[in-house]
mmCIF file of the N, C-alpha and C atoms, coordinates in Angstrom:
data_MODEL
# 
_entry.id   MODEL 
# 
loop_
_atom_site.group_PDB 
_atom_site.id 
_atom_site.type_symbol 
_atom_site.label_atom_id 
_atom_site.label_alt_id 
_atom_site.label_comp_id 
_atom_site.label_asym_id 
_atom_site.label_entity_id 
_atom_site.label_seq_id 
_atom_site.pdbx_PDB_ins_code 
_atom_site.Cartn_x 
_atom_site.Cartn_y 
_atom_site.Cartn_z 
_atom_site.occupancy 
_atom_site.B_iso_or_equiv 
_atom_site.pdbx_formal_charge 
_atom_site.auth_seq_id 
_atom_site.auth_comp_id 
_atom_site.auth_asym_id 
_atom_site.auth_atom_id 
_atom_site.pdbx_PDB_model_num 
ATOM 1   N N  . UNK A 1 1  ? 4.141  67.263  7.277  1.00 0.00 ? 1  UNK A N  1 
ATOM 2   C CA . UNK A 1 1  ? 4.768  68.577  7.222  1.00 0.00 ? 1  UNK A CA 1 
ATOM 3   C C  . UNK A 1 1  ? 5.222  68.943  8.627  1.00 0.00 ? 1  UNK A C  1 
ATOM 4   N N  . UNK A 1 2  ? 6.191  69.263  8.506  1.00 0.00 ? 2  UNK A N  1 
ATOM 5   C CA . UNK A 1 2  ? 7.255  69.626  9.905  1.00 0.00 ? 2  UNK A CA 1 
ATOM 6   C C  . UNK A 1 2  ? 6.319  71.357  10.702 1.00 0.00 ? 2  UNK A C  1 
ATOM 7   N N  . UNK A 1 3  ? 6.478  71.216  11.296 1.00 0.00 ? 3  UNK A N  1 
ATOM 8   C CA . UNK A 1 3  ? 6.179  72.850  12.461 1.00 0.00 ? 3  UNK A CA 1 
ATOM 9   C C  . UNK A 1 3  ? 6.804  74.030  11.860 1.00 0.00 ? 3  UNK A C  1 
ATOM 10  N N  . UNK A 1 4  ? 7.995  73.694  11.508 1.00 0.00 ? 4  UNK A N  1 
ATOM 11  C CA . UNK A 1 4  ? 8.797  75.016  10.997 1.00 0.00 ? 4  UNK A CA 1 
ATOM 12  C C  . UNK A 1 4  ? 8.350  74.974  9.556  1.00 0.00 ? 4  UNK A C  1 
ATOM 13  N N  . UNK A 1 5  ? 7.994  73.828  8.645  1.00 0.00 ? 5  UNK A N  1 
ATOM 14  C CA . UNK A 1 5  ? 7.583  73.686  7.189  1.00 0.00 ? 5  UNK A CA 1 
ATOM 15  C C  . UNK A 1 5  ? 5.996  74.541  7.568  1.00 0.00 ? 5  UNK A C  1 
ATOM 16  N N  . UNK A 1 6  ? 5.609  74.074  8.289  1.00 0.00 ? 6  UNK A N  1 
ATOM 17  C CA . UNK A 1 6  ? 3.980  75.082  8.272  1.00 0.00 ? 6  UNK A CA 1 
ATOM 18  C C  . UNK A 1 6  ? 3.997  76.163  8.879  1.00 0.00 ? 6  UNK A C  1 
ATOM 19  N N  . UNK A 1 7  ? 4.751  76.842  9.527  1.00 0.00 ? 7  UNK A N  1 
ATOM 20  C CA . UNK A 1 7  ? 4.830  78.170  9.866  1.00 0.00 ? 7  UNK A CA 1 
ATOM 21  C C  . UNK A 1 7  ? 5.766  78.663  8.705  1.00 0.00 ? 7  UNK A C  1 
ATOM 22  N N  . UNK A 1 8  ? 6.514  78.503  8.177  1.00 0.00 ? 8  UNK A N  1 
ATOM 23  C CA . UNK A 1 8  ? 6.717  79.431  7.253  1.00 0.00 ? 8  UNK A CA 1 
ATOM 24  C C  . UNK A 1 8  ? 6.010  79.296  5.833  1.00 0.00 ? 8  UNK A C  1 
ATOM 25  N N  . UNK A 1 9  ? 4.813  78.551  5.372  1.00 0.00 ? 9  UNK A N  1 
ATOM 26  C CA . UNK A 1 9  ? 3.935  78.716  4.545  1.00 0.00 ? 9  UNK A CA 1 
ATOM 27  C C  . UNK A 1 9  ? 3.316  79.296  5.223  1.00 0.00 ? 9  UNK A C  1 
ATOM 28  N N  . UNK A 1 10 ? 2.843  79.590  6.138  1.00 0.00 ? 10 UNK A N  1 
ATOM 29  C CA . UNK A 1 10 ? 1.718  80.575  6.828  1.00 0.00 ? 10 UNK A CA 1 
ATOM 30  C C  . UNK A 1 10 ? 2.349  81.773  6.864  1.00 0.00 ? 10 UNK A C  1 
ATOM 31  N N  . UNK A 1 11 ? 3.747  81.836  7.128  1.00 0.00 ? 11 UNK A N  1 
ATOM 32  C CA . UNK A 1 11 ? 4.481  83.518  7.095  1.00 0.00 ? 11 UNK A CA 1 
ATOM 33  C C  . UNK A 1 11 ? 4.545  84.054  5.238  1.00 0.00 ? 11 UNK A C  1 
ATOM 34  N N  . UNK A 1 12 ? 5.021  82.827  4.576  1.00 0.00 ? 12 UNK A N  1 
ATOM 35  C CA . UNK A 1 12 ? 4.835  83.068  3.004  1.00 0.00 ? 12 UNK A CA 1 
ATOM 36  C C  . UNK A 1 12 ? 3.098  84.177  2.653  1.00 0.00 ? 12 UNK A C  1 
ATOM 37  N N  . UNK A 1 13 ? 2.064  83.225  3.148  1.00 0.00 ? 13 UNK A N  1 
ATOM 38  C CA . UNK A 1 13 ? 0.929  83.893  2.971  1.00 0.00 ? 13 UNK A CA 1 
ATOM 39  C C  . UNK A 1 13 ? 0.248  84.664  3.269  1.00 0.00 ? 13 UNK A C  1 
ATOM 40  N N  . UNK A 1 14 ? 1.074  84.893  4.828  1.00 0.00 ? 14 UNK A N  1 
ATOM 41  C CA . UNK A 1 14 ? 1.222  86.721  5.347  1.00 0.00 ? 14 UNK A CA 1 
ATOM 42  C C  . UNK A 1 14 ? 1.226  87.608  4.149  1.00 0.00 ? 14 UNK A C  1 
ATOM 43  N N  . UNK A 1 15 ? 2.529  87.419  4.239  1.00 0.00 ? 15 UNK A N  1 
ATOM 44  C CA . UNK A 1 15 ? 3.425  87.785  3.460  1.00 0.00 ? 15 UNK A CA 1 
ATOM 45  C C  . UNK A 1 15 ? 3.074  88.457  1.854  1.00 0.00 ? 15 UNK A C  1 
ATOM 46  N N  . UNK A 1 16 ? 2.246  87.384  1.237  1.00 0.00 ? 16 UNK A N  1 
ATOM 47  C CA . UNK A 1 16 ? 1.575  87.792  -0.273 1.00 0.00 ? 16 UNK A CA 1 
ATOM 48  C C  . UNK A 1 16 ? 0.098  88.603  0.445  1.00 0.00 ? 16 UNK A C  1 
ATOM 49  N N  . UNK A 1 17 ? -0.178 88.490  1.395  1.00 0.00 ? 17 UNK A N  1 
ATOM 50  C CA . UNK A 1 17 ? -1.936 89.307  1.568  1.00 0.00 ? 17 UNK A CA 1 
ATOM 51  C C  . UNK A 1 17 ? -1.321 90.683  1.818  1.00 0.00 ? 17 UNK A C  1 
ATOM 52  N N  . UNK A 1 18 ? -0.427 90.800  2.302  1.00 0.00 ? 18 UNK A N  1 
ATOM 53  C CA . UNK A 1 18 ? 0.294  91.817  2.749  1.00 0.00 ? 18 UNK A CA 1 
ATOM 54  C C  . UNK A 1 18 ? 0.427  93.173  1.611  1.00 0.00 ? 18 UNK A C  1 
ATOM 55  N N  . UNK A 1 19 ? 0.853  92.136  1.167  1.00 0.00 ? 19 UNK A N  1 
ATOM 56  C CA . UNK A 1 19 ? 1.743  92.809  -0.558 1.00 0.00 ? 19 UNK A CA 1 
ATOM 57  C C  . UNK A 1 19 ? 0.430  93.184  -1.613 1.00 0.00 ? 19 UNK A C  1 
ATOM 58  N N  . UNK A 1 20 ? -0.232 92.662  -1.118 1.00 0.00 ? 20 UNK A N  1 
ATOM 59  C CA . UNK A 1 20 ? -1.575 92.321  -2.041 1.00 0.00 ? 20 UNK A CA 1 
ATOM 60  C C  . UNK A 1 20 ? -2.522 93.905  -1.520 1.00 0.00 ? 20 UNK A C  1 
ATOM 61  N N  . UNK A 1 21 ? -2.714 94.213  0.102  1.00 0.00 ? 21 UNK A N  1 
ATOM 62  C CA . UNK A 1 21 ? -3.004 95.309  0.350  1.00 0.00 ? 21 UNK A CA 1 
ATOM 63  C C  . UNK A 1 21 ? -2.141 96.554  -0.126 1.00 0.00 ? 21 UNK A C  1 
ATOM 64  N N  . UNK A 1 22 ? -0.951 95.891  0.622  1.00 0.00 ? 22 UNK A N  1 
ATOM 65  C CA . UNK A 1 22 ? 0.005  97.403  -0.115 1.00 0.00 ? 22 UNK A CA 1 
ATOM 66  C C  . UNK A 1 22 ? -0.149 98.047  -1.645 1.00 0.00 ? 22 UNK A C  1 
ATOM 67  N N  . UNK A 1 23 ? -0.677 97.063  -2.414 1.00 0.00 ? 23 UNK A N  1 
ATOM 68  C CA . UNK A 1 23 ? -0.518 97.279  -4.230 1.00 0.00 ? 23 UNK A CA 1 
ATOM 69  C C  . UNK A 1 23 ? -1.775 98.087  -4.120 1.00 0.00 ? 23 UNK A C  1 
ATOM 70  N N  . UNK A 1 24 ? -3.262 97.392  -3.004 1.00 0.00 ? 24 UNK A N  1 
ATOM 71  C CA . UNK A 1 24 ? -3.901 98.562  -3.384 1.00 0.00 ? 24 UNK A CA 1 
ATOM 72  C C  . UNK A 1 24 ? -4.255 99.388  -2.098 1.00 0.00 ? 24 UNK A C  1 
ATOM 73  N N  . UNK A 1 25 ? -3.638 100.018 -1.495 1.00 0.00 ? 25 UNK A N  1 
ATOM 74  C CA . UNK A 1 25 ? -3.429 100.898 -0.879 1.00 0.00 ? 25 UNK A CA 1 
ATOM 75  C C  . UNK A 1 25 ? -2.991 102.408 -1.854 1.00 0.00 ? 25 UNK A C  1 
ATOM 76  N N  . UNK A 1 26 ? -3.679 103.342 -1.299 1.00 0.00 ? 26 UNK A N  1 
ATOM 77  C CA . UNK A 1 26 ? -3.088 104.629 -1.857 1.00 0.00 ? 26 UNK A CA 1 
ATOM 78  C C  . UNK A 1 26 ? -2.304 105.390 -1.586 1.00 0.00 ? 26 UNK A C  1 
ATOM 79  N N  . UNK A 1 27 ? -2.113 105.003 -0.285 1.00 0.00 ? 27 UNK A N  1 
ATOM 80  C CA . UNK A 1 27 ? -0.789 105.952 0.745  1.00 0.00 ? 27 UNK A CA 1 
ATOM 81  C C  . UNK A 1 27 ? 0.547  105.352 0.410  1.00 0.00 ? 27 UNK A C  1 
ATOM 82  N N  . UNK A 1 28 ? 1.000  106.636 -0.265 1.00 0.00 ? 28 UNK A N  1 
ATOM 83  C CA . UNK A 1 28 ? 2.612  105.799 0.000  1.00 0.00 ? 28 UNK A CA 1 
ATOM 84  C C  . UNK A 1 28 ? 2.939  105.405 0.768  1.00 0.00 ? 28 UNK A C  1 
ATOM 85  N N  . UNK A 1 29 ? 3.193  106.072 2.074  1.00 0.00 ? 29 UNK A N  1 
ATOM 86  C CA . UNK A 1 29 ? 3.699  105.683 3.369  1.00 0.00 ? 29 UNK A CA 1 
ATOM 87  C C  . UNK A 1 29 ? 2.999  103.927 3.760  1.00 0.00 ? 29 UNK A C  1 
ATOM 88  N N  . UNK A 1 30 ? 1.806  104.227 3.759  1.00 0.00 ? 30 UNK A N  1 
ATOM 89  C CA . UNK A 1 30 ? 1.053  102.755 4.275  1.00 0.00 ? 30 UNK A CA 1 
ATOM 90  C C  . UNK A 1 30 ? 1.433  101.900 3.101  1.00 0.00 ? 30 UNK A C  1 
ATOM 91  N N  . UNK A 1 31 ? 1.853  101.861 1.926  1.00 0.00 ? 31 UNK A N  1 
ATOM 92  C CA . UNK A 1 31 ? 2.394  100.686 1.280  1.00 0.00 ? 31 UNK A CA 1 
ATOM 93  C C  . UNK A 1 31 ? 3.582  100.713 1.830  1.00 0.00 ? 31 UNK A C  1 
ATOM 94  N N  . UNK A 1 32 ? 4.312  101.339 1.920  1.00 0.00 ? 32 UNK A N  1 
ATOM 95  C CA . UNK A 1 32 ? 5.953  101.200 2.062  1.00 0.00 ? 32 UNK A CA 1 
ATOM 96  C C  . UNK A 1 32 ? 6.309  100.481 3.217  1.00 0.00 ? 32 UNK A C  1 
ATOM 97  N N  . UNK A 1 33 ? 5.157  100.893 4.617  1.00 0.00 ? 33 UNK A N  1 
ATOM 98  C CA . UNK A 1 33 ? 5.020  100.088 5.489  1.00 0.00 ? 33 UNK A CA 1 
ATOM 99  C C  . UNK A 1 33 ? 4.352  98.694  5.876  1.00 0.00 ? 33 UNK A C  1 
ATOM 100 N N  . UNK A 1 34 ? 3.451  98.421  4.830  1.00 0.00 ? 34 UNK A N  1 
ATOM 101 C CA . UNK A 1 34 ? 3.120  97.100  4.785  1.00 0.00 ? 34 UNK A CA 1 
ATOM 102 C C  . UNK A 1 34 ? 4.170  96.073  3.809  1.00 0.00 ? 34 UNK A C  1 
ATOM 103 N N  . UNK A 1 35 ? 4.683  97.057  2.938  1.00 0.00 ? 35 UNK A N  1 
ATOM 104 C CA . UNK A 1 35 ? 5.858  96.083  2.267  1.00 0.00 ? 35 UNK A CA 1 
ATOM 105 C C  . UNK A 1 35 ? 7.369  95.758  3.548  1.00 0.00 ? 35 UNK A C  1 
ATOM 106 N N  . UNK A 1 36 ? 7.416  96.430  3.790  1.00 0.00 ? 36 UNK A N  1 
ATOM 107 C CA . UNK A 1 36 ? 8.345  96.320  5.018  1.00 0.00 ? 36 UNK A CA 1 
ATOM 108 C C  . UNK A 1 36 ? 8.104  95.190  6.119  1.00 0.00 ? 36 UNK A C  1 
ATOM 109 N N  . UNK A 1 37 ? 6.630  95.277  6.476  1.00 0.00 ? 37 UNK A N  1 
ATOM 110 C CA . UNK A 1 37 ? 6.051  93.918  6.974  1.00 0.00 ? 37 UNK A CA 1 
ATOM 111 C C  . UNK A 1 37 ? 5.904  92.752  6.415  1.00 0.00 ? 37 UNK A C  1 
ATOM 112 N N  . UNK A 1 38 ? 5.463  92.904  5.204  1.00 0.00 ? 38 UNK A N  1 
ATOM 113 C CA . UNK A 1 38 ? 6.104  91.748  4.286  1.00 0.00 ? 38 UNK A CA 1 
ATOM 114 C C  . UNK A 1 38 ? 6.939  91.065  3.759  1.00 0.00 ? 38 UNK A C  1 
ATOM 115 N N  . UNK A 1 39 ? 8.439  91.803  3.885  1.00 0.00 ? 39 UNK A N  1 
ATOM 116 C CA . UNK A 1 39 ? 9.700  91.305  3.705  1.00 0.00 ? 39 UNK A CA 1 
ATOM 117 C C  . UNK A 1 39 ? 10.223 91.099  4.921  1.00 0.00 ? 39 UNK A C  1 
ATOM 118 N N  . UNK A 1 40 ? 9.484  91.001  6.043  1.00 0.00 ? 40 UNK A N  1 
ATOM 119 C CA . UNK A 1 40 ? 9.864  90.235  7.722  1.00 0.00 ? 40 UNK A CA 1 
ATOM 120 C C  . UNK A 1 40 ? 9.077  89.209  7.386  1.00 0.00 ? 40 UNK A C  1 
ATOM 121 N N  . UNK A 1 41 ? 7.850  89.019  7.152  1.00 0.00 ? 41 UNK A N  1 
ATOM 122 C CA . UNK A 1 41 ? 7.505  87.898  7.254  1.00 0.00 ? 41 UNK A CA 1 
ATOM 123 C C  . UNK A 1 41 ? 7.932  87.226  6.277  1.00 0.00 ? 41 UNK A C  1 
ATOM 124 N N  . UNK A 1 42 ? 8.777  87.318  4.810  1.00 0.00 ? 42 UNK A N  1 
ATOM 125 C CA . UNK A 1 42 ? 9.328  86.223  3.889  1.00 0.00 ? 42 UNK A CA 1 
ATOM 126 C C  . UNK A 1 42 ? 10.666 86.471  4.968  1.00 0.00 ? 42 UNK A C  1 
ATOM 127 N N  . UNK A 1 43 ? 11.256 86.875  5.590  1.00 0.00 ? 43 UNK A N  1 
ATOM 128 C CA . UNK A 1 43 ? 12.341 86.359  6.093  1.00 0.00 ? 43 UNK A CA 1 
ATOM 129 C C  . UNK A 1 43 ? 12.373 85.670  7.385  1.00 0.00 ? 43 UNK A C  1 
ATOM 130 N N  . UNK A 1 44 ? 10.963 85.529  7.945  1.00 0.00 ? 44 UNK A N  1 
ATOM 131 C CA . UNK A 1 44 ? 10.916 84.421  8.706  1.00 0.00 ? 44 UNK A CA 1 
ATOM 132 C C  . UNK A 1 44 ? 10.915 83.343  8.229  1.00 0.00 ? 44 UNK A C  1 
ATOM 133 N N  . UNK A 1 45 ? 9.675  83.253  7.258  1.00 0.00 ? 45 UNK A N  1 
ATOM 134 C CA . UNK A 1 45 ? 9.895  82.368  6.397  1.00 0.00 ? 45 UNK A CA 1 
ATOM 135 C C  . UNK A 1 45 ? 11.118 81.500  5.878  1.00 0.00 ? 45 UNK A C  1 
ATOM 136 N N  . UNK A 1 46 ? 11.856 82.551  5.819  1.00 0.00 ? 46 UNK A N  1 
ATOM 137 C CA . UNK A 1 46 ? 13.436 81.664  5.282  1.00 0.00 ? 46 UNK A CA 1 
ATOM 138 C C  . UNK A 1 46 ? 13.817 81.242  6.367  1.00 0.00 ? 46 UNK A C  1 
ATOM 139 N N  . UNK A 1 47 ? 13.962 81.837  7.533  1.00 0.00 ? 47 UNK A N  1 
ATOM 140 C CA . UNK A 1 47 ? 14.578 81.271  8.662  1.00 0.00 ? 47 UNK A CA 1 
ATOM 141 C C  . UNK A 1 47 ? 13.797 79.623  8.932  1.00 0.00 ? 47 UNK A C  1 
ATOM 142 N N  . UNK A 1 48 ? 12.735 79.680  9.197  1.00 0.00 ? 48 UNK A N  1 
ATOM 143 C CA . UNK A 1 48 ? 12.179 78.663  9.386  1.00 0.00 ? 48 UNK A CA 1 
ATOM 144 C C  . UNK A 1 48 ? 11.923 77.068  8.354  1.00 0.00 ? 48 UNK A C  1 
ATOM 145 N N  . UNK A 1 49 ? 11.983 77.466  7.082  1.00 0.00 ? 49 UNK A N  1 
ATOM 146 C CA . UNK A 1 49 ? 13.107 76.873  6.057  1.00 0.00 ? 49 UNK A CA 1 
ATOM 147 C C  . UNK A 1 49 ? 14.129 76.565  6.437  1.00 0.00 ? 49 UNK A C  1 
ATOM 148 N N  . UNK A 1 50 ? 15.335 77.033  6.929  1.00 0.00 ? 50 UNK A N  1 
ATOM 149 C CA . UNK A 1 50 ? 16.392 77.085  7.113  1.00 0.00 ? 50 UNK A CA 1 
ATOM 150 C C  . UNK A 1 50 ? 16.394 75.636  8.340  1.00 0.00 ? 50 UNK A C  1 
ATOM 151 N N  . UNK A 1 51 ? 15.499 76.369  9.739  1.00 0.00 ? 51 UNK A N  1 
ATOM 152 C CA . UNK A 1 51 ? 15.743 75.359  10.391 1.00 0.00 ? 51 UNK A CA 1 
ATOM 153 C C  . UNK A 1 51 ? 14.795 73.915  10.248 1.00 0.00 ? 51 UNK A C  1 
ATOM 154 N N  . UNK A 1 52 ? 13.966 73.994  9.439  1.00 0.00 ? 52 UNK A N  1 
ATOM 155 C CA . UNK A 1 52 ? 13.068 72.506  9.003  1.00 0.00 ? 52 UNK A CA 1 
ATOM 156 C C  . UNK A 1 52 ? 14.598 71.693  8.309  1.00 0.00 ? 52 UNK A C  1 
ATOM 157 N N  . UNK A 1 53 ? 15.378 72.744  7.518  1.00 0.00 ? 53 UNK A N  1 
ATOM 158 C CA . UNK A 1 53 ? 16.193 71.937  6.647  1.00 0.00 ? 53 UNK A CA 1 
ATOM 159 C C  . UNK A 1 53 ? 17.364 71.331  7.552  1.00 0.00 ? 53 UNK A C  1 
ATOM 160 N N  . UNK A 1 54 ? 17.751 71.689  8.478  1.00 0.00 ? 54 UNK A N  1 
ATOM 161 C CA . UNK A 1 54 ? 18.949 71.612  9.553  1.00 0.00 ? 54 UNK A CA 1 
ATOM 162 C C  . UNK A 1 54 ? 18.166 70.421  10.586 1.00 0.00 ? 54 UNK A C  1 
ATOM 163 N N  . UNK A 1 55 ? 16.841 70.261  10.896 1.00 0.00 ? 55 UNK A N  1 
ATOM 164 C CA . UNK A 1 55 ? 16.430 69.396  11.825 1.00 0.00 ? 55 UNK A CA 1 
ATOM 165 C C  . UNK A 1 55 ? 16.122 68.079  10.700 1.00 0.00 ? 55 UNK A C  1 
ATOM 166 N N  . UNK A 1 56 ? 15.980 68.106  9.852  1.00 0.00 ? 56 UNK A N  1 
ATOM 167 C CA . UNK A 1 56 ? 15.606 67.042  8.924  1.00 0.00 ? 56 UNK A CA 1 
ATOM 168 C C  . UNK A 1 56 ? 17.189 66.117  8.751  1.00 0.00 ? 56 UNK A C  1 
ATOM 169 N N  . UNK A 1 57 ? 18.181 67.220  8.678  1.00 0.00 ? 57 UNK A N  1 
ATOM 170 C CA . UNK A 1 57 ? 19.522 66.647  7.853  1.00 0.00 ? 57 UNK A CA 1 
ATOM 171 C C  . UNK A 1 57 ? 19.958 66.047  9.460  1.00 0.00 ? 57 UNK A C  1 
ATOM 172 N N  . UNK A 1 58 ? 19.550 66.289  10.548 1.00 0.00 ? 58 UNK A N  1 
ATOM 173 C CA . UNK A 1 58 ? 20.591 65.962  11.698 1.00 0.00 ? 58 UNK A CA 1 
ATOM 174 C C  . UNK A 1 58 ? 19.657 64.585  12.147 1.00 0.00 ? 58 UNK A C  1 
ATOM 175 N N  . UNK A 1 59 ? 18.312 64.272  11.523 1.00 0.00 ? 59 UNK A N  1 
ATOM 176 C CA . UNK A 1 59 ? 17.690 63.163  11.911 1.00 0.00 ? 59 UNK A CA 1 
ATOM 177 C C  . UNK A 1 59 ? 18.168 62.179  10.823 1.00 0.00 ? 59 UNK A C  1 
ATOM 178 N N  . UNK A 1 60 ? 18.870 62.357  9.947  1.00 0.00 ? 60 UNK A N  1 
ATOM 179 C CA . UNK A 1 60 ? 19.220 61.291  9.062  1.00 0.00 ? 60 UNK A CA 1 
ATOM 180 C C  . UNK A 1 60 ? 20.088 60.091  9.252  1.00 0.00 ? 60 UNK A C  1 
ATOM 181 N N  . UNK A 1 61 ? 19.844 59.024  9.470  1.00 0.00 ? 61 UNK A N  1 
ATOM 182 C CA . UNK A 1 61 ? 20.662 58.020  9.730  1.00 0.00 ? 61 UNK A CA 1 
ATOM 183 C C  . UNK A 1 61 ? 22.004 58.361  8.823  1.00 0.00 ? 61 UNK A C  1 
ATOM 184 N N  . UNK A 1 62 ? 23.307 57.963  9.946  1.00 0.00 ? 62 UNK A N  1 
ATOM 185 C CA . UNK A 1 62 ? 24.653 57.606  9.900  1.00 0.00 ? 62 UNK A CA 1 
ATOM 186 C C  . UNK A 1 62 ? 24.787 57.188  8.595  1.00 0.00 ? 62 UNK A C  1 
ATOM 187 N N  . UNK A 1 63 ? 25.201 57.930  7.352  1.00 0.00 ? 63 UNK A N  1 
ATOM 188 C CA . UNK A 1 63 ? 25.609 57.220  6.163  1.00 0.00 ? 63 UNK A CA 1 
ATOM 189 C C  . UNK A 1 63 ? 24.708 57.393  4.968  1.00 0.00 ? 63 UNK A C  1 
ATOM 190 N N  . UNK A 1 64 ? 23.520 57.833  5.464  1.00 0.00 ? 64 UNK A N  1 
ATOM 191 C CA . UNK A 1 64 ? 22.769 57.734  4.276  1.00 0.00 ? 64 UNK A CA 1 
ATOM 192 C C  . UNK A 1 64 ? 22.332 59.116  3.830  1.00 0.00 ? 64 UNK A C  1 
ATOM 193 N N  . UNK A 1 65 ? 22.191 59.301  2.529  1.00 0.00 ? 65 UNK A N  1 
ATOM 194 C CA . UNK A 1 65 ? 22.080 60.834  2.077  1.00 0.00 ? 65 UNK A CA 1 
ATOM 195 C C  . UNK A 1 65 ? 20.583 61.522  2.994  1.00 0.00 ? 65 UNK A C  1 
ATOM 196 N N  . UNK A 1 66 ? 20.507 62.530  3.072  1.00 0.00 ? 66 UNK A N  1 
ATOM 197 C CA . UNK A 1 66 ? 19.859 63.361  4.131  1.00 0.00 ? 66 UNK A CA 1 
ATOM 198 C C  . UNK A 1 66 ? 18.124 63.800  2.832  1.00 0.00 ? 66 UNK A C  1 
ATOM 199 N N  . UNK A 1 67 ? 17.134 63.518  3.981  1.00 0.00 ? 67 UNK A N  1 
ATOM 200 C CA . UNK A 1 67 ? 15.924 63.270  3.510  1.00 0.00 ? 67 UNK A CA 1 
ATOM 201 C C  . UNK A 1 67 ? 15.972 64.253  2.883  1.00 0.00 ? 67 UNK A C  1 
ATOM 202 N N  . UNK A 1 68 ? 15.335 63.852  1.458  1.00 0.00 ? 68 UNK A N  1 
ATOM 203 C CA . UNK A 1 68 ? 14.877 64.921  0.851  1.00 0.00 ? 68 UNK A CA 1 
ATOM 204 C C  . UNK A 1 68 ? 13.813 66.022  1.032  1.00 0.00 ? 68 UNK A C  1 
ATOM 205 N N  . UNK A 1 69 ? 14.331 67.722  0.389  1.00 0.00 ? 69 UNK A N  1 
ATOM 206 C CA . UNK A 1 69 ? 13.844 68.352  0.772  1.00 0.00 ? 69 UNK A CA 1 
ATOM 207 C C  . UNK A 1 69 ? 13.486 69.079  0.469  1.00 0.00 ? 69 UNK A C  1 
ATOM 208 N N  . UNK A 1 70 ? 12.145 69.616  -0.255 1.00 0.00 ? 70 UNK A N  1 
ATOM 209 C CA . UNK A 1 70 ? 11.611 70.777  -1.246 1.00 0.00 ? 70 UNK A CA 1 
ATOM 210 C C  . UNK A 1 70 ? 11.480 71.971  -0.878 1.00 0.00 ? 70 UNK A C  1 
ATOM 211 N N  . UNK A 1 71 ? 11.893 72.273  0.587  1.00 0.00 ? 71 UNK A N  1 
ATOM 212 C CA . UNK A 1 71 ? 11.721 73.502  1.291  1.00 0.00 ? 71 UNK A CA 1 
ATOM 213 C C  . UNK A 1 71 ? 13.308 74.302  0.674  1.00 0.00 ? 71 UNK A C  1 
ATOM 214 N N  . UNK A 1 72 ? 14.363 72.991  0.716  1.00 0.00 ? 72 UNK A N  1 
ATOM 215 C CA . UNK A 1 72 ? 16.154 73.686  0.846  1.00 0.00 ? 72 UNK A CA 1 
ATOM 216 C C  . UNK A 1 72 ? 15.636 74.731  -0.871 1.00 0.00 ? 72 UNK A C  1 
ATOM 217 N N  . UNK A 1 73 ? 15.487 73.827  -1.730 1.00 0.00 ? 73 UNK A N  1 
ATOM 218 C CA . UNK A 1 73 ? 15.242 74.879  -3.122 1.00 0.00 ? 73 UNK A CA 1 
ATOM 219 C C  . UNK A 1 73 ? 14.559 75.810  -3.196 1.00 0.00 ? 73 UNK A C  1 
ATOM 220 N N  . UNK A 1 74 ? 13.534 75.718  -1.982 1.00 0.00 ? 74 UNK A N  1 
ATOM 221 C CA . UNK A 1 74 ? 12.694 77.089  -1.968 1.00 0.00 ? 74 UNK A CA 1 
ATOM 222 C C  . UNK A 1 74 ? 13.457 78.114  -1.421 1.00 0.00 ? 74 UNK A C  1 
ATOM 223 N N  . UNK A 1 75 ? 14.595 77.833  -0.264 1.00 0.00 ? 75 UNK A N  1 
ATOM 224 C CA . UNK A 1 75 ? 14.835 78.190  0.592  1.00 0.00 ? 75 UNK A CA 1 
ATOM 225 C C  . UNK A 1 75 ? 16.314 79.708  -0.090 1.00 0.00 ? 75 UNK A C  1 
ATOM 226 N N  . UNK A 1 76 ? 16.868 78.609  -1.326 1.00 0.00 ? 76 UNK A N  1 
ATOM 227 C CA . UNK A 1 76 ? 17.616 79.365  -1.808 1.00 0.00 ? 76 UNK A CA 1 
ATOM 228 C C  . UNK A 1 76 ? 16.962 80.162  -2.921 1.00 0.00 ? 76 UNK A C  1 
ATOM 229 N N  . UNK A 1 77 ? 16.010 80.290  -3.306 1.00 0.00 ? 77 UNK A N  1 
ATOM 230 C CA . UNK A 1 77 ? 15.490 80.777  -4.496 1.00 0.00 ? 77 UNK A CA 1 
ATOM 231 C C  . UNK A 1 77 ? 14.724 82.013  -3.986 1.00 0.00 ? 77 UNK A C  1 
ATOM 232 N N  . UNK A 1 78 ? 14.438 81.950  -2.768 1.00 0.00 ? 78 UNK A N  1 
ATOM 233 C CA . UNK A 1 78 ? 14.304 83.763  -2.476 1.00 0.00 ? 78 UNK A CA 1 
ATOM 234 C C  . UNK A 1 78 ? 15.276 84.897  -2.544 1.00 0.00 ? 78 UNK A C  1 
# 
């Protein structure tokens, strides 16, 4: 697993503990603000997706289709 593939599963799981307090939190305000923190950390997440998928495709030998990659489908499905 690539650096950018494990930091953004670690921002993903921010991300759900996050969401997970906010649901039981009673303050509006303090959910609204932990959801807000939580949709930075899924969009690091994507970023870092983004660049695992861009450093993988530029290491691919001359000619041959570009390593496969289970992060790119995650990557569009947020």
């Amino acid at each position: 697993m690539s650096c950018e593939s494990e930091l953004a599963t670690r921002y993903r799981i921010h991300a759900e503990e996050l969401r997970a307090i906010a649901d039981a939190d009673g303050l509006e305000e303090t959910r609204r603000m932990l959801m807000d923190v939580a949709g930075r950390y899924e969009k690091m997440a994507r970023i870092m997706y983004e660049l695992d998928f861009i450093h993988k495709k530029r290491q691919a030998p001359t000619g041959a289709p570009p390593a496969s990659d289970e992060s790119h489908s995650i990557l569009f499905s947020v």
